[in-house]
C-alpha positions in Angstrom: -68.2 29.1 -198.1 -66.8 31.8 -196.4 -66.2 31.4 -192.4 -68.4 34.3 -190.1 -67.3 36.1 -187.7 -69.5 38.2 -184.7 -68.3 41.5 -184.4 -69.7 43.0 -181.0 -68.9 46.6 -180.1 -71.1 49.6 -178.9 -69.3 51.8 -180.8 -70.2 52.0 -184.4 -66.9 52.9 -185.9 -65.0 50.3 -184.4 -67.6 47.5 -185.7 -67.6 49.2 -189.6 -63.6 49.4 -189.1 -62.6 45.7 -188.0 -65.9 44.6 -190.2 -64.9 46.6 -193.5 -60.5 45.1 -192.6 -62.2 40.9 -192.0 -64.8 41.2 -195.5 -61.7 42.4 -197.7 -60.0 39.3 -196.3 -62.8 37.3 -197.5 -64.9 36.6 -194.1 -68.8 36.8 -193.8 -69.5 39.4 -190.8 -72.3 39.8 -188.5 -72.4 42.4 -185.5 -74.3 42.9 -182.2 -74.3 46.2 -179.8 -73.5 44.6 -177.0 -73.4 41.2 -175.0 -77.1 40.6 -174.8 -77.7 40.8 -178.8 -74.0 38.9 -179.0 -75.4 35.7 -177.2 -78.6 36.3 -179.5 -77.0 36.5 -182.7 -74.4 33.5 -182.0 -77.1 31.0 -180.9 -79.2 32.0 -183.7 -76.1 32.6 -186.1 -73.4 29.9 -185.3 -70.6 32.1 -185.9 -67.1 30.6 -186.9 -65.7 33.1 -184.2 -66.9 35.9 -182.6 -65.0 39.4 -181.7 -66.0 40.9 -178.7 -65.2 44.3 -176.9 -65.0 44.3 -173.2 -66.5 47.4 -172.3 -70.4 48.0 -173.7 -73.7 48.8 -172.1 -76.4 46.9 -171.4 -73.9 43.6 -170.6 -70.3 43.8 -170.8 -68.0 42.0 -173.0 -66.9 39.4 -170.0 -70.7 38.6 -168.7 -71.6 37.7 -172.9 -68.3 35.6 -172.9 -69.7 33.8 -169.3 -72.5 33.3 -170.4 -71.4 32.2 -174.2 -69.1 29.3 -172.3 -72.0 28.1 -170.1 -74.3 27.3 -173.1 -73.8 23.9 -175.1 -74.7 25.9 -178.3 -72.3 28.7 -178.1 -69.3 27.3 -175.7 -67.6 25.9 -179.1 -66.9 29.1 -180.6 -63.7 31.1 -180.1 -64.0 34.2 -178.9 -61.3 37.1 -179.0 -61.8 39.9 -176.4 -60.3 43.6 -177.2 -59.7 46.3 -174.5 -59.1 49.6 -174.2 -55.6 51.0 -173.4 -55.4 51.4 -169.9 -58.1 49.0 -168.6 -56.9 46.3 -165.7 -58.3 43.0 -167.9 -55.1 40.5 -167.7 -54.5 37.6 -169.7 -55.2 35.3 -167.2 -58.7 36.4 -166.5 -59.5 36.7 -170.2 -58.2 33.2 -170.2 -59.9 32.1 -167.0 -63.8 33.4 -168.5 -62.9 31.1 -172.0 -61.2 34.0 -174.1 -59.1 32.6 -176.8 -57.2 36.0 -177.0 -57.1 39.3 -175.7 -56.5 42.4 -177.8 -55.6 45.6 -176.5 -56.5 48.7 -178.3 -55.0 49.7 -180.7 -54.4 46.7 -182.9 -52.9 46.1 -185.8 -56.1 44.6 -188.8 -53.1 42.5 -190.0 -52.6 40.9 -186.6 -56.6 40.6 -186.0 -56.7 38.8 -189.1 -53.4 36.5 -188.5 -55.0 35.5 -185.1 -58.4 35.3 -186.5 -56.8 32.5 -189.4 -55.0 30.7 -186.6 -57.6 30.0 -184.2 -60.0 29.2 -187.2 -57.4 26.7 -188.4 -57.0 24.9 -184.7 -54.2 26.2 -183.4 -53.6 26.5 -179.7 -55.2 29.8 -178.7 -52.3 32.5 -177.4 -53.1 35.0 -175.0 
């Protein structure tokens, strides 16, 4: 069975782009709009790992990971944050709210997908 991944963006394009690049390299993908509908759709979902944009409405990508690390059901799954160029997120407070990487815009669908198969596979997360 193939592993799922959460997609969570606010912009449309970006969630058919990555989503269109991860089913072509044989993953299952479900998407929210922003962070609320991300910690609804995990809980309910279980998602191998989830992709999550920092910058949305309604709740930011940083508040859903909070939140995503404080719940028992959801503090399990990886999550991968991706920024915009130019926005003052480091590593080490990515790292410090439970990322497992941070992306900056633009990246590179190979890379997304490398990353994606490591952290799925165990390895050390590499921000």
């Amino acid at each position: 069975m193939a592993e799922t991944i959460l997609i969570v963006d606010d912009q449309p394009f970006m969630v058919r782009l990555i989503q269109f690049n991860l089913e072509r390299a044989g993953f299952q993908i479900i998407s929210a709009r922003n962070g609320r509908e991300a910690i609804e759709q995990a809980e309910a979902r279980q998602p191998d790992l989830i992709v999550m944009d920092v910058m949305m409405s309604e709740m930011d990508g940083l508040k859903a990971l909070g939140e995503l690390k404080r719940r028992q059901t959801t503090q399990h799954i990886p999550v991968i944050l991706i920024t915009a160029k130019g926005q003052t997120l480091t590593r080490q407070e990515a790292e410090a709210q439970g990322a497992a990487l941070l992306l900056s815009k633009p990246f590179s669908p190979t890379l997304l997908q490398h990353e994606i198969r490591r952290l799925l596979a165990g390895d050390a997360p590499r921000l």
